[in-house]
N, C-alpha and C positions, 0 to 999 in steps of 0.2 A: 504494500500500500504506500502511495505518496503522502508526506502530510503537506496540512495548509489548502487541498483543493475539496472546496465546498461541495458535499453530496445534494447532488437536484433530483429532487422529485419526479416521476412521472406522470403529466397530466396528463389527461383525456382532450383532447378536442376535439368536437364535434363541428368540424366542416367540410363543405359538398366541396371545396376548393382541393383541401389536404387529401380528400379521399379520393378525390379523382387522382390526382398526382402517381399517389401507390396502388393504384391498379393494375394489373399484371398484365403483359402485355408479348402476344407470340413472338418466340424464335423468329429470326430474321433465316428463309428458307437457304436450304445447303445447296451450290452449284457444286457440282462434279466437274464442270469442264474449265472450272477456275483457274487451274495453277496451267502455267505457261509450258507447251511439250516442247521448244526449240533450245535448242543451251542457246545460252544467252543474251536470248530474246528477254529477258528482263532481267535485270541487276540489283539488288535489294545493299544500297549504301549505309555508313554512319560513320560521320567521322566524330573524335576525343579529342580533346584537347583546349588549350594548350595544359601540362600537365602541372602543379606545382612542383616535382621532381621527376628529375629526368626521366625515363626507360632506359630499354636493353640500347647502349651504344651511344647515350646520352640526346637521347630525341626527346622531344615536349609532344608532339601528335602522334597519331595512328588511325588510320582510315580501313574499314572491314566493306568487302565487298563478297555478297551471298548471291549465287546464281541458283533465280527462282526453278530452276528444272531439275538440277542435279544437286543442290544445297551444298554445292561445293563452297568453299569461304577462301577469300586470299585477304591479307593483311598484309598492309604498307605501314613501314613506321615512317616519320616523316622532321625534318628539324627543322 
């Protein structure tokens, strides 16, 4: 337990506003033909950085590159 942080209550509220909000709402439908069949026909990027201490060989960035077909990943480190 933390001390110092005040225990709240739970009220009820009764509004058409709040209850519409949390009403459950269907699964967005599954495509099967979603994922890309040509290699590297799509590229799934992210680059880091810059880092507060350095990496491997004294670099501040590194950039990840995922190929949507084969989920293969290459990594560039970058100064």
């Amino acid at each position: 337990m933390v001390d110092g942080i005040p225990v709240l209550k739970k009220l009820h509220i009764d509004c058409e506003a709040c209850a519409f909000e949390k009403q459950h709402r269907d699964e967005f439908p599954i495509v099967k033909d979603r994922k890309h069949r040509d290699t590297l026909e799509l590229l799934h990027t992210d680059l880091c950085g810059p880092m507060q201490t350095r990496l491997l060989g004294g670099v501040y960035y590194f950039i990840i590159f995922v190929d949507d077909c084969t989920r293969f990943t290459w990594v560039y480190f970058l100064r």
